[in-house]
N, C-alpha and C positions, 0 to 999 in steps of 0.2 A: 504494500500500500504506500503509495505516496503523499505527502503534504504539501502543501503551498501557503505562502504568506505573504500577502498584502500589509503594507502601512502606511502611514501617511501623518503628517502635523497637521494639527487642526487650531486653528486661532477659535478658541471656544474652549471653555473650559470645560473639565472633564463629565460634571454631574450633565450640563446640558448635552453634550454630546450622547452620554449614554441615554439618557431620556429618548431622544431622537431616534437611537440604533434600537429601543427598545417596543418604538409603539408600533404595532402590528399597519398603524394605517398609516405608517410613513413609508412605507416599504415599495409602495410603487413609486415613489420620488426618483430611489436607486436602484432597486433591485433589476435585472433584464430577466430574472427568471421567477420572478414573478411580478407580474405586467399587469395591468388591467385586476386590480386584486378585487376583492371582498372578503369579508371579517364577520366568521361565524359567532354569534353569544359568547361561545366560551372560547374565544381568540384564536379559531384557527381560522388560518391565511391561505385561500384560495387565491390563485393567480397563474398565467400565462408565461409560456417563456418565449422573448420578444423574437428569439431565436427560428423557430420552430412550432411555436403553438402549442406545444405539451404542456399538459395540468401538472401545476405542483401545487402539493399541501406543504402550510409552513407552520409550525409551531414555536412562538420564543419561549425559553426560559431563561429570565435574567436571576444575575444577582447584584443587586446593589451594592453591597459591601465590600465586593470584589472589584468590582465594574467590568463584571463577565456577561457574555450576552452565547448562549447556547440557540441556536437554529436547528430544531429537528427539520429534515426536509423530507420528501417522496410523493410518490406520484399519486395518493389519495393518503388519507388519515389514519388505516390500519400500518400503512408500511412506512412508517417515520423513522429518520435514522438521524444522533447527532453530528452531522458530517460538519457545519458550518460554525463557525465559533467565533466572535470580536470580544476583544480585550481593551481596555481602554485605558491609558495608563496617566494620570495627571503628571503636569509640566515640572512640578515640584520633584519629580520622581527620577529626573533626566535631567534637573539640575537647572529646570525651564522655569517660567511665568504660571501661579496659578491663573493667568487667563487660556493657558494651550494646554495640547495636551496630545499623544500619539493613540492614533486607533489601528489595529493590528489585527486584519481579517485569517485567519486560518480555516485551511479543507482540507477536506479528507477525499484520497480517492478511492471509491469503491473497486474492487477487483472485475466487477462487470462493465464498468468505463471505458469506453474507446480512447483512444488515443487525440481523436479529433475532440471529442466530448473534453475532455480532461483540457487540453489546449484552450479550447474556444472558454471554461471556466476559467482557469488561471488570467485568459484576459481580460475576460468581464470583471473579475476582483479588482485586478490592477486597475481598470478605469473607473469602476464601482467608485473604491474608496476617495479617487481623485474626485469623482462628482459629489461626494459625500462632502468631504471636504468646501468643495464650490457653493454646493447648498448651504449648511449651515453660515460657514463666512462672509453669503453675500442675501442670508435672509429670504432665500428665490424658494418659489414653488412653481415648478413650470406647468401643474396640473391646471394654474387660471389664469393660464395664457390663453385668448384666443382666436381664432384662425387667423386675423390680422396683425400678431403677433404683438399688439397688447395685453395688460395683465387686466383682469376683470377688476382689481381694485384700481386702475388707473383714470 
C-alpha cells in the first residue's frame, strides 16, 4: 500500500481552518471527488467525482483536540474505509504566527487502485489543498458565482 501527502501554509489560523476541513457542507468548495454533494441527517456526504461521475459516500470524523480530520470514503455507506486523513498543525508548532498554520492531507492506497486512479488522486490532493488554501485566504465561495461570473452577494 502506498501513501501520499499533500500540504500546504494557510494564512488562517488553525481552529478556523479545521472548522472549515470539518463541515460536511464545505466539501464541495474543494473536494473533485465529491462534486455536487448533499448531506444526509446524520452527516453523511453524498457527492460526485468531477472526474468520472462515480458516487462517493463520505463520512468525517474529526477530533478537535488533535486537529485530526479522518474521511471514511466508498462508493455507498456500507463500504466506508479511513483512507483520507488532514492534520492541521498551528503556526506556533513550526515556530510560525498563531495567525497560520500547515494543513497536511494524507491517503491511502487501496490495493485495488489502478495506477491511473492512484495518479489522477495524488493530483487532485496537491491542487485540493492549494484551492483550500485560496479559499479560506481570500474569503471566496465560488458556489455564488453566477453564470456572468458575479458573486450573488455583489
Amino acid at each position: 500500500m502506498n501513501t501520499d501527502t499533500a500540504s500546504v501554509a494557510i494564512e488562517r489560523n488553525a481552529e478556523a481552518v479545521f472548522k472549515f476541513m470539518s463541515d460536511p457542507n464545505k466539501m464541495d468548495l474543494w473536494s473533485f471527488g465529491t462534486w455536487r454533494i448533499s448531506v444526509d441527517g446524520d452527516g453523511l456526504i453524498h457527492g460526485r467525482s468531477i472526474f468520472d461521475g462515480a458516487t462517493a459516500c463520505v463520512r468525517i470524523e474529526s477530533n478537535a483536540q488533535n486537529r485530526l480530520i479522518d474521511y471514511w470514503v466508498g462508493a455507498n455507506s456500507e463500504n466506508l474505509a479511513p483512507r483520507i486523513f488532514v492534520r492541521i498543525t498551528p503556526g506556533e508548532v513550526t515556530g510560525s504566527s498563531t495567525l497560520n498554520c500547515i494543513l497536511s492531507m494524507v491517503s491511502f492506497r487501496t490495493e485495488a487502485m489502478s495506477d491511473d486512479r492512484w495518479h489522477r488522486l495524488v493530483t487532485a490532493h496537491a491542487f485540493e489543498v492549494q484551492l483550500i488554501k485560496s479559499l479560506l485566504e481570500n474569503d471566496f465561495d465560488h458556489r455564488e458565482m453566477t453564470s456572468s461570473g458575479t458573486t450573488q452577494t455583489s
